[in-house]
Every structure is written in structure tokens, then in C-alpha cells.
N, C-alpha and C positions, 0 to 999 in steps of 0.2 A: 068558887075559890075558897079555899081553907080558911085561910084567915083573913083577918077583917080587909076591909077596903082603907080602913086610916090604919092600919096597923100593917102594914106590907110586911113581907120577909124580904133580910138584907140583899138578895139577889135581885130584887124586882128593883129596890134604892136603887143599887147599883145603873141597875138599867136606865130607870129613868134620869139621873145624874148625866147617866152618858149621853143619853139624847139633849139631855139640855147644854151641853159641853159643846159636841157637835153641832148644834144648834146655832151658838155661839162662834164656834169657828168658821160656819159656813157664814154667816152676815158681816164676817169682819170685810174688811178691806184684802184682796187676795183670798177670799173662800176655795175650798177645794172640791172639786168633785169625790173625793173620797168621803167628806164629809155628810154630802147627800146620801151618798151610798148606805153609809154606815148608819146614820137614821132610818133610811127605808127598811133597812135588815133590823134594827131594832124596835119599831113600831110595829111590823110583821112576829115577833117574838109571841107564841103561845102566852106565855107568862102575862107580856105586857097588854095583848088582845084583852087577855081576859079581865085582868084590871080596869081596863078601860070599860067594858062592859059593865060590870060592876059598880063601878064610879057613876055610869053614865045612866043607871037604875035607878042612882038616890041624886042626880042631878047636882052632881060634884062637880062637871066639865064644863066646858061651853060646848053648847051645840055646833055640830057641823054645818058649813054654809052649805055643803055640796053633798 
């Protein structure tokens, strides 16, 4: 990745924002299935793969259970 891993470019924010937005609206009371959707499509994102990767190099994440 280009730039740093604490330093993202505004588009990756974006992204991640959004998953956590949706994240949010899928737990509330009344969650939507678009909600899940629109996560899975943004965690599958090029962009955000690859940050996660990166992140998960210098042990920035929590490990996956699965």
C-alpha cells in the first residue's frame, strides 16, 4: 500500500466510516439486511483488503477467531 497504514488516504476513511455506520445500523433495533450487504461489499473492497493486511502485519487488529 502507498501510504502508511496510520496515515490512510481520504477514500479508505471514507470506507472505513462507512462500515462502521452500517455496522451501527445493522445492531440497532430494526437492522436491515441492506445493511449486511453493504458491509460485505465494503470489507471485500481492494482498498480496504489491503489495509487490513497491512494493519494486521504490525498487529494493529485483533485476530480473527475464524
Amino acid at each position: 500500500m502507498a501510504s502508511s497504514v496510520l496515515s490512510p488516504p481520504a477514500s479508505l476513511l471514507i470506507k472505513l466510516g462507512s462500515i462502521a455506520v452500517h455496522v451501527e445500523e445493522l445492531l440497532a433495533p430494526g437492522g436491515h439486511a441492506f445493511d449486511r450487504s453493504a458491509i460485505e461489499q465494503l470489507l471485500a473492497d481492494p482498498e480496504v483488503v489491503a489495509w487490513r493486511v497491512e494493519a494486521d502485519k504490525l498487529a494493529l487488529l485483533p485476530k480473527k477467531r475464524s
